[in-house]
C-alpha positions in Angstrom: -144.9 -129.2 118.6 -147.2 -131.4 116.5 -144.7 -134.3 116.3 -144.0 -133.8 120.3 -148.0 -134.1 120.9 -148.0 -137.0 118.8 -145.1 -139.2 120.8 -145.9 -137.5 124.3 -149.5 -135.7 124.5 -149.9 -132.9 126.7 -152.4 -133.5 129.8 -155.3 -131.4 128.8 -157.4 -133.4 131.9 -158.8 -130.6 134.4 -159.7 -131.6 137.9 -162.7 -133.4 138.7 -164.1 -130.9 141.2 -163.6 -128.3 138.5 -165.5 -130.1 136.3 -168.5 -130.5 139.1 -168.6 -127.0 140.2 -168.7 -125.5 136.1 -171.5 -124.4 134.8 -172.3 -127.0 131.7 -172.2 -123.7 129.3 -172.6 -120.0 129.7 -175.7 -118.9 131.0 -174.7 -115.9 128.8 -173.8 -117.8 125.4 -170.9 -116.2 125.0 -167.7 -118.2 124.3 -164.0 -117.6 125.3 -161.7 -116.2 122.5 -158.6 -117.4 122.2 -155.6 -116.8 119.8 -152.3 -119.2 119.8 -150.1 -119.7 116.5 -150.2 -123.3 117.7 -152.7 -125.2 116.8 -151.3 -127.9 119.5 -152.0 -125.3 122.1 -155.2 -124.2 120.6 -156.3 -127.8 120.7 -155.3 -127.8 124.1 -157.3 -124.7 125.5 -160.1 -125.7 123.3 -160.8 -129.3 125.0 -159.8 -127.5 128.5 -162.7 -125.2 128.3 -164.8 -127.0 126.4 -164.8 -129.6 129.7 -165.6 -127.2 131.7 -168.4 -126.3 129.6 -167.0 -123.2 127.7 -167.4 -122.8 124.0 -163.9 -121.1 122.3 -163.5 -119.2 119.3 -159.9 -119.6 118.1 -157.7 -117.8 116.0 -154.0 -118.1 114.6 -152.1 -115.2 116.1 -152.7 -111.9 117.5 -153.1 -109.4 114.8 -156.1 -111.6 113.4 -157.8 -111.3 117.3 -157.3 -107.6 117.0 -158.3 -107.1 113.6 -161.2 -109.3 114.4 -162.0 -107.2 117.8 -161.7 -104.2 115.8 -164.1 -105.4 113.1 -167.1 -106.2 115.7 -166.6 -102.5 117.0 -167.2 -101.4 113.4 -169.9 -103.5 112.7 -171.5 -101.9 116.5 -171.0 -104.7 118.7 -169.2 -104.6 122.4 -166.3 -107.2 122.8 -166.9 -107.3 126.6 -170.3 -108.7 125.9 -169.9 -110.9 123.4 -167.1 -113.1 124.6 -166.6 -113.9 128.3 -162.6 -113.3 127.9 -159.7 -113.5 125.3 -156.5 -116.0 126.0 -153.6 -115.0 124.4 -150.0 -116.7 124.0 -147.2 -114.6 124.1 -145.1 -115.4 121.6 -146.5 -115.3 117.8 -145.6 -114.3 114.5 -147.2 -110.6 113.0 -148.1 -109.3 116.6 -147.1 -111.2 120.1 -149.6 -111.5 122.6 -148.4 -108.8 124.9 -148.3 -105.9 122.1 -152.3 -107.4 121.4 -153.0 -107.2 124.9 -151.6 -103.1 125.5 -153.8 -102.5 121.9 -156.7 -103.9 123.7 -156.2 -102.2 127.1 -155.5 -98.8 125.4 -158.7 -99.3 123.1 -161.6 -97.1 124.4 -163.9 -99.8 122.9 -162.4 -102.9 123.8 -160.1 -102.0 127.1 -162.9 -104.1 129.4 -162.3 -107.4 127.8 -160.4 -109.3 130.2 -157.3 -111.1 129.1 -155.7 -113.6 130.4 -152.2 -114.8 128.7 -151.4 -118.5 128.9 -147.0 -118.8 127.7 -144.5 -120.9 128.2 -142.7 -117.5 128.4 -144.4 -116.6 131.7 -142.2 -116.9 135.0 -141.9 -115.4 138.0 -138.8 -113.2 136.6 -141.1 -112.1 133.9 -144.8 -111.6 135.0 -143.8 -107.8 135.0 -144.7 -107.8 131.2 -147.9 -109.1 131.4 -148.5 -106.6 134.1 -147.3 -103.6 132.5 -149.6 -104.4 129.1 -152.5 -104.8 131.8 -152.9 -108.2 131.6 -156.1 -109.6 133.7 -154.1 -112.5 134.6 -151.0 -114.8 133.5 -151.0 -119.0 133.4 -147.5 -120.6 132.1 -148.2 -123.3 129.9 -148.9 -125.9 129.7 -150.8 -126.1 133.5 -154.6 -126.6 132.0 -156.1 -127.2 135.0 -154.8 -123.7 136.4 -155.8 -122.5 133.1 -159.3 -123.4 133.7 -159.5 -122.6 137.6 -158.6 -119.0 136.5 -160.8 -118.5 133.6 -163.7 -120.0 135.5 -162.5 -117.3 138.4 -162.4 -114.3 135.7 -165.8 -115.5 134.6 -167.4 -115.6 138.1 -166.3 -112.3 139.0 -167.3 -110.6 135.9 -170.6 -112.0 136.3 -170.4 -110.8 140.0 -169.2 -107.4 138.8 
């Protein structure tokens, strides 16, 4: 992937209108989290939201987002309120992205985080999986600008909500 990036750079431009009608941060202060075993792809969703005026907290896979979810309902703190979303990949080592997102959905503490999972792995033929972990929505990599469109959508209407 890194070698790939290097010789042919993935597009992480997102439309200029996008860019005009974001916010320039979180009126909140709360930043995205995000957890990809790529750091190509975490690159990626990092500058993506960061344009759009999004701060991102990123991790390596899913087990260290859920062990790191877990810990701030320990230490007292609500998920839900501290970051605007998680965005997960599907496929990683130690704990894939849709086992993380059924742990978070059938966690009391943590099941009103939304997630959004952003795969190579997601097709039409497929969405059912994200759906049946309750996924809050599902972008197929590597489409940044649909990425963002829908994050900023999720954000909107949880601020609405």
């Amino acid at each position: 992937e890194k070698i790939l990036d290097e010789i042919s750079p993935i597009n992480t431009e997102v439309s200029k209108e996008l860019v005009a009608e974001s916010p320039k941060h979180d009126p909140h202060g709360r930043p995205v989290l995000v957890a990809d075993d790529s750091s190509v792809a975490r690159k990626q969703v990092i500058r993506c939201l960061e344009t759009v005026g999004v701060e991102v907290v990123a991790l390596n896979d899913g087990r260290e987002a859920y062990e790191y979810l877990r810990k701030m309902v320990e230490e007292g703190k609500q998920p839900e309120r501290e970051f605007l979303m998680l965005i997960s990949d599907i496929e990683m080592p130690v704990m894939d992205g849709l086992n993380l997102t059924l742990r978070i959905k059938e966690d009391s503490m943590l099941k009103k985080l939304p997630v959004l999972l952003f795969s190579s792995l997601i097709t039409e033929k497929l969405r059912h999986k994200g759906v049946s972990v309750g996924a809050d929505d599902q972008i197929s990599k590597p489409e940044v600008t649909q990425l963002a469109h829908r994050a900023m959508a999720l954000i909107k209407a949880r601020e609405q909500a």
